[in-house]
C-alpha positions in Angstrom: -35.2 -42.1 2.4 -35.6 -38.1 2.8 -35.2 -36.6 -1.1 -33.9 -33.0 -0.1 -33.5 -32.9 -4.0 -34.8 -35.0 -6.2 -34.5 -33.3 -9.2 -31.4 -31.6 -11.1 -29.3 -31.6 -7.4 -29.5 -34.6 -5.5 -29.0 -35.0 -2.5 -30.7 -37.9 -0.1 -30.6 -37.4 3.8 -29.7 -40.9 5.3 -32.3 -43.2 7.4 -31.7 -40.8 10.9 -32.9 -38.4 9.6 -36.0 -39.7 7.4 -37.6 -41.1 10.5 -37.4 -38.1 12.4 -38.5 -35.7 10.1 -41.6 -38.6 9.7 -42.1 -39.1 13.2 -42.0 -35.6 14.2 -44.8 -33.6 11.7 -46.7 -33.5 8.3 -45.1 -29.6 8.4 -41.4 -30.9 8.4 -38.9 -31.4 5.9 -39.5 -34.7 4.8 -42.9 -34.7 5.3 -45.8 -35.2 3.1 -46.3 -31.4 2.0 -42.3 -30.8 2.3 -42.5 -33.6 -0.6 -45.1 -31.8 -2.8 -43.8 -28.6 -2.5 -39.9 -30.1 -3.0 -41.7 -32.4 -5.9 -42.7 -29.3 -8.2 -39.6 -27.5 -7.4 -37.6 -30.3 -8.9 -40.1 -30.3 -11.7 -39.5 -26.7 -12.7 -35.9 -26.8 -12.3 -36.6 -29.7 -14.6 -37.9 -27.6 -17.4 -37.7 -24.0 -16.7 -35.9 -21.5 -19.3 -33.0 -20.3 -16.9 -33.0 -16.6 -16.6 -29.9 -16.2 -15.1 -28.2 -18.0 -17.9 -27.7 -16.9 -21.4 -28.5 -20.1 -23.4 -31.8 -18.7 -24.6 -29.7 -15.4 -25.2 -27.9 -17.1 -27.6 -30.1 -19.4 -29.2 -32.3 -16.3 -30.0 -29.2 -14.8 -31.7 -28.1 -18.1 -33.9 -32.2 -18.2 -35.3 -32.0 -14.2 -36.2 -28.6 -15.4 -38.4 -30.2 -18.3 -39.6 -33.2 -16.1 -40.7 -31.6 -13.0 -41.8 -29.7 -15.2 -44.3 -32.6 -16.9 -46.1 -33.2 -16.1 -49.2 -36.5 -14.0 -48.3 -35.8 -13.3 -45.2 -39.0 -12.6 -42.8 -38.7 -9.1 -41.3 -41.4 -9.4 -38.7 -39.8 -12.9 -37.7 -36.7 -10.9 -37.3 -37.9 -8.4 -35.1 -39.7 -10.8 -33.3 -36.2 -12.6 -32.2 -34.6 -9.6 -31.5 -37.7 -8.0 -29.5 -37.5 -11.5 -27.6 -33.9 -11.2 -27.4 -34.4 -7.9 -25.8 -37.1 -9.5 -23.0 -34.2 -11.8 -22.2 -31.8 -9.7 -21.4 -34.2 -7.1 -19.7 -37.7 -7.8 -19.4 -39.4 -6.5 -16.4 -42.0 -8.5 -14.4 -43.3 -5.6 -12.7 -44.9 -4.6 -16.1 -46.2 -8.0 -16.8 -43.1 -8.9 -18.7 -40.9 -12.0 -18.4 -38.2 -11.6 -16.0 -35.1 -10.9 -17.6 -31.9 -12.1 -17.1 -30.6 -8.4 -15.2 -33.8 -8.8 -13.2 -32.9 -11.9 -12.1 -29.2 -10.9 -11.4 -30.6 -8.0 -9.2 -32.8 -10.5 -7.0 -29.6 -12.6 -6.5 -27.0 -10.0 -5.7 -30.0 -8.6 -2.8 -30.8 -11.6 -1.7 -28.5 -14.4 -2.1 -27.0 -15.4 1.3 -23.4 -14.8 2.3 -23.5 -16.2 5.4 -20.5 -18.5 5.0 -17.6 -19.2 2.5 -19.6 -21.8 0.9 -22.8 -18.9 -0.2 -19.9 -16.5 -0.7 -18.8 -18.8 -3.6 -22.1 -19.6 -5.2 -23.2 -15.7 -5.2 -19.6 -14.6 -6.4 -19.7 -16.7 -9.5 -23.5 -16.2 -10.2 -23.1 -11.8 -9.9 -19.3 -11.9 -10.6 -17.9 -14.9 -12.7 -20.8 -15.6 -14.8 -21.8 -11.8 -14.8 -19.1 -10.4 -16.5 -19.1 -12.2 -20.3 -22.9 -11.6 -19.9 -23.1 -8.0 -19.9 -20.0 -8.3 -22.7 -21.8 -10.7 -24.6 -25.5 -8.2 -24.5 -23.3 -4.9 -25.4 -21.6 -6.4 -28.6 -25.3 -8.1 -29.4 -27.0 -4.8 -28.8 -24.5 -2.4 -30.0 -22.8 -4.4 -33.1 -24.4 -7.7 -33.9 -28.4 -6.4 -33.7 -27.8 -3.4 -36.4 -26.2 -6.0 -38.6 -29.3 -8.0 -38.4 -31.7 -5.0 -38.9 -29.7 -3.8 -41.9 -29.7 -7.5 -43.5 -26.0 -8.1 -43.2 -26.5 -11.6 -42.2 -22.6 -12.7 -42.9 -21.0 -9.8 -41.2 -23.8 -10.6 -38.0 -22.7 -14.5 -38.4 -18.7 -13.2 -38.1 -19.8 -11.4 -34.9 -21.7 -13.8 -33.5 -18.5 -16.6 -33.8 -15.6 -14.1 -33.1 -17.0 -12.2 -30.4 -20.5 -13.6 -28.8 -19.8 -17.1 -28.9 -16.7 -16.6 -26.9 -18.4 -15.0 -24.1 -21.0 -17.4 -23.9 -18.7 -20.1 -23.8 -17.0 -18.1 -20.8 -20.2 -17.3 -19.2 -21.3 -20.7 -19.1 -17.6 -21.7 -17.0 -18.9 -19.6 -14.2 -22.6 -21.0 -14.6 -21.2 -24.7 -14.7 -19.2 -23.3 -10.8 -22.6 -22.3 -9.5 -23.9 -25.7 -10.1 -21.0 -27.5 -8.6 -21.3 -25.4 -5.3 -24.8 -25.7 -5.5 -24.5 -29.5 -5.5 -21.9 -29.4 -2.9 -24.0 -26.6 -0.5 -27.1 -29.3 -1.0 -24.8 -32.0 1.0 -24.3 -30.1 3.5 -27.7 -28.8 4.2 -28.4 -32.6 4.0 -25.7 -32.9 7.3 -27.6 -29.9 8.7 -31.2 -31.7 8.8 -29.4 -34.8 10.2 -28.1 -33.1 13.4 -31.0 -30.0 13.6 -31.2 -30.0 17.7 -35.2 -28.9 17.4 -37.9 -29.5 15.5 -38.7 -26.1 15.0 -35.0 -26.1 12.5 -36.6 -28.4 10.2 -40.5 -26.8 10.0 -41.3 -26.1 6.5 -40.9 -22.2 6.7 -38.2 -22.2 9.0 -34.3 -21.7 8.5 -33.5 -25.0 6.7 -36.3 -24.6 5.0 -35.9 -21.7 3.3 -32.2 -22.0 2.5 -33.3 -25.3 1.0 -35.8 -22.6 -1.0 -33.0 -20.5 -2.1 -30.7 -23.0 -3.4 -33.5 -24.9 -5.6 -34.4 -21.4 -7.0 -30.6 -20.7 -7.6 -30.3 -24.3 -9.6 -33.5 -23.2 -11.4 -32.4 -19.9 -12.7 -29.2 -21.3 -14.2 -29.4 -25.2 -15.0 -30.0 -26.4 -18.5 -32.8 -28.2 -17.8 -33.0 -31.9 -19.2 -36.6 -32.3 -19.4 -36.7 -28.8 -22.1 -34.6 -29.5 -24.9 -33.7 -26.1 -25.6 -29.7 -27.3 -25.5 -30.3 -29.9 -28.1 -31.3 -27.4 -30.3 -28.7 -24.9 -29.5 -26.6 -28.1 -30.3 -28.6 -28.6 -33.5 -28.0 -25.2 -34.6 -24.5 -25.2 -33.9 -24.1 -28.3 -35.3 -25.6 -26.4 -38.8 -23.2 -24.0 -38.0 -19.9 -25.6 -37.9 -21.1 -27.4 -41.0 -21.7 -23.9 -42.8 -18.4 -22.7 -41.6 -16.2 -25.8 -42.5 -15.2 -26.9 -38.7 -13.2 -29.2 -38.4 -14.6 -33.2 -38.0 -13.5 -33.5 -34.4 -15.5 -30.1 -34.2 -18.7 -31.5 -36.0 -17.7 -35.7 -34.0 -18.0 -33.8 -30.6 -21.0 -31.5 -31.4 -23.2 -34.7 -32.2 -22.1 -36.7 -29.9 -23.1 -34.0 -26.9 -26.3 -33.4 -28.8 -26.8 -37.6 -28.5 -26.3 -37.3 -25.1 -28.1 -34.8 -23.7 -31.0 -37.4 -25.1 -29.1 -40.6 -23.6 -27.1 -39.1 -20.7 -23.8 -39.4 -19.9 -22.2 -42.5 -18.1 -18.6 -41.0 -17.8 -19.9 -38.0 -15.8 -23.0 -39.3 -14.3 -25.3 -36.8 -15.9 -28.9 -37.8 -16.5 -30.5 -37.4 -20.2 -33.4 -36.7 -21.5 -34.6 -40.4 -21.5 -33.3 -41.4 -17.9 -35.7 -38.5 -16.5 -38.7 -39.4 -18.1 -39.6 -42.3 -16.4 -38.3 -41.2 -12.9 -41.1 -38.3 -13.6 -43.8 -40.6 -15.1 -43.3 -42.5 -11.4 -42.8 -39.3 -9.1 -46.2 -37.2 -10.5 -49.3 -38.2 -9.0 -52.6 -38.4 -10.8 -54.7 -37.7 -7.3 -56.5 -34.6 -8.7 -57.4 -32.9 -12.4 -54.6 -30.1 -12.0 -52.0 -33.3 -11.1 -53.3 -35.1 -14.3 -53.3 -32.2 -16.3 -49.0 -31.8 -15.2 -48.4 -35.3 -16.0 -49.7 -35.4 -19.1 -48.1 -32.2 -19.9 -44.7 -33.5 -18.4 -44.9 -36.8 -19.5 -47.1 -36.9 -22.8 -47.5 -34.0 -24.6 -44.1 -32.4 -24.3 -42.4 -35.3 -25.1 -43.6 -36.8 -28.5 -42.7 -33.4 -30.0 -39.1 -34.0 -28.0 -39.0 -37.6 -29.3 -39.5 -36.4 -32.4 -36.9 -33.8 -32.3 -34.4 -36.1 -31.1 -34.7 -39.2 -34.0 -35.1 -36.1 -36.7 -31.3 -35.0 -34.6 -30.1 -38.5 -35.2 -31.3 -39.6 -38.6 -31.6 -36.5 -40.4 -29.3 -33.6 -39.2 -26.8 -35.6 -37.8 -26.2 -37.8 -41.7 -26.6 -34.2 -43.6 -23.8 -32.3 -41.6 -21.2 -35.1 -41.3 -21.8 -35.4 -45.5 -21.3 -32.5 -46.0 -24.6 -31.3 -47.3 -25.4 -27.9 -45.8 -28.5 -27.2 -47.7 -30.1 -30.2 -47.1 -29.1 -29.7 -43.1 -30.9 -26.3 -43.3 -34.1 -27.7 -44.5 -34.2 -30.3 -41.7 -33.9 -28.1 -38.8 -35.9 -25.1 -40.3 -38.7 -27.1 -41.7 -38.8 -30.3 -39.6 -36.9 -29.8 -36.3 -37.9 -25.9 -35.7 -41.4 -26.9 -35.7 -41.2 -29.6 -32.7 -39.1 -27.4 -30.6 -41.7 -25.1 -30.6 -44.6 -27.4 -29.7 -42.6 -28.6 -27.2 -42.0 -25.3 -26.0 -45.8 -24.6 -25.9 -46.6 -27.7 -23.7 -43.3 -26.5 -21.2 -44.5 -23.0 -21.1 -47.9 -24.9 -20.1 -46.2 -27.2 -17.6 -44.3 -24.1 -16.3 -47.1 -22.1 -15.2 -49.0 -25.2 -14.1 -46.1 -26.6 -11.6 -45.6 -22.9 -10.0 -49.2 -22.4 -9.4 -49.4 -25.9 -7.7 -45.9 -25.4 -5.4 -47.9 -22.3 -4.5 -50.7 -23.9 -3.8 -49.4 -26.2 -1.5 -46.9 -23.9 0.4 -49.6 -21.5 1.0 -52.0 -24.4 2.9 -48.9 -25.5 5.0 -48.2 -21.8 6.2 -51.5 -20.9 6.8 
């Protein structure tokens, strides 16, 4: 079978066109390079930090809460979240920065194609649908919630943060959660495309097909919660801490710990893959042929995941018991002295994995187009 995409949108050409693209050249799609270069593609989408999507954005503003309202709180930790908060929203990779979220916007209003009603839909709710709560939800953060923090008015900053920015993240990710769904749908029918290309140049790695193929992986990456990083666990976690601190109600705290469980387990009802259903279709997929394909299985498979294991049973027997008794103390202590400490060394060894898989796609695109 021809894997267009094997990771976060799949899609799976039928038998037609898998022996022509086989029969026909190594430099096709389906091919043995299309595979490597569609392999860590699929990988990063996998794992990356989406730019394009405000989950980080929001984390980033639920930790400066959480640590403004300590009882000593740590002002250079502070300013840390809210200088990272700041990269987030407008970091610039032209100065060696991470590429913000407006950056990435920018690329995608230039470049993302409008050739048909189908790209006209993904790029109006990526710049449009999704756009607007973001730039609401980073001129309340910049303007009211951030001078909260900075002056230590951590309740007044937590009232913003559920009146105002949670809102607009909740709205924002609507339009992200669209993009996805066309994405998945525009996949199916680049799949039909492949089937019935008329030459072979339409299905050469660099041509057309190719590239739009490109384009729609690097849309997925930029605004997927990726399964493989478990940065929406611990968004879960932290608003899991928060309902708790704010009284919500037990269908409110029932439905937060139940999606927290299954981001780990999946989810049958809507067919979305967890945590543990990836793992082992990535410890089969990843070759071990050379030291830099080693060194991103072990990172993918080994050492980011012991800290995510880790993460997840501390989520279940620990956070999970705390909040639904009640004890909001105890649930603080968990996830800033336990849990906080495995999400970031399994954010070291995804940062790792990141700049490992990119370098390697380039690698291998760069040989084929030579």
């Amino acid at each position: 079978m021809l894997t267009v995409f094997l990771g976060s949108v799949m899609v799976f050409a039928g038998a037609p066109a898998a022996s022509r693209a086989q029969g026909s050249s190594d430099r096709s799609i389906g091919g043995p390079a299309y595979r490597k270069i569609i392999l860590m593609k699929d990988l990063i989408a996998d794992i990356l930090p989406p730019p394009a999507y405000i989950i980080e954005s929001y984390l980033t503003a639920l930790r400066a809460v959480d640590e403004a309202e300590r009882e000593s709180p740590d002002k250079s930790k502070i300013n840390a979240l809210l200088e990272y908060g700041r990269l987030l929203k407008e970091g610039d990779s032209s100065k060696s920065e991470m590429a913000g979220y407006y950056e990435r916007i920018n690329v995608w209003k230039k470049d993302l194609s409008e050739e048909n009603e189908d790209w006209k839909a993904i790029k109006h709710n990526l710049v449009k649908v999704s756009f607007d709560p973001a730039k609401k939800f980073f001129e309340i953060r910049d303007t009211k919630f951030n001078p909260l923090i900075k002056a230590g008015k951590a309740a007044e900053a937590k009232k913003v943060l559920r009146t105002q920015l949670r809102p607009l993240y909740e709205e924002h990710r609507k339009g992200i959660d669209k993009v996805v769904q066309l994405s998945r749908a525009m996949g199916i029918k680049l799949e039909r495309q492949i089937t019935s290309a008329a030459s072979e140049r339409e299905i050469m790695i660099g041509g057309p097909l190719y590239h739009k193929i490109i384009q729609l992986k690097d849309v997925v990456s930029d605004v997927l919660p990726p399964p493989m990083y478990i940065i929406e666990t611990y968004l879960t976690a932290m608003e899991l801490l928060d309902a708790a601190d704010a009284r919500a109600s037990r269908e409110r705290i029932d439905e937060l710990a139940k999606y927290g469980l299954r981001l780990r387990d999946g989810n049958v009802q809507t067919k979305t893959p967890g945590y543990n259903e990836r793992l082992p279709q990535w410890e089969k997929a990843l070759s071990s042929d050379t030291p830099d394909d080693r060194e991103i299985k072990r990172l993918m498979t080994k050492a980011s995941v012991e800290p995510a294991q880790k993460f997840f049973d501390a989520l279940e027997n620990q956070l999970i018991p705390a909040v639904k008794q009640g004890n909001v103390t105890e649930a603080k202590n968990i996830l800033r002295k336990d849990m906080l400490s495995l999400y970031e060394e399994h954010r070291k060894n995804i940062d790792l994995l990141v700049a490992a898989a990119d370098k390697k796609f380039k690698e291998v695109e760069r040989e084929v187009l030579k």
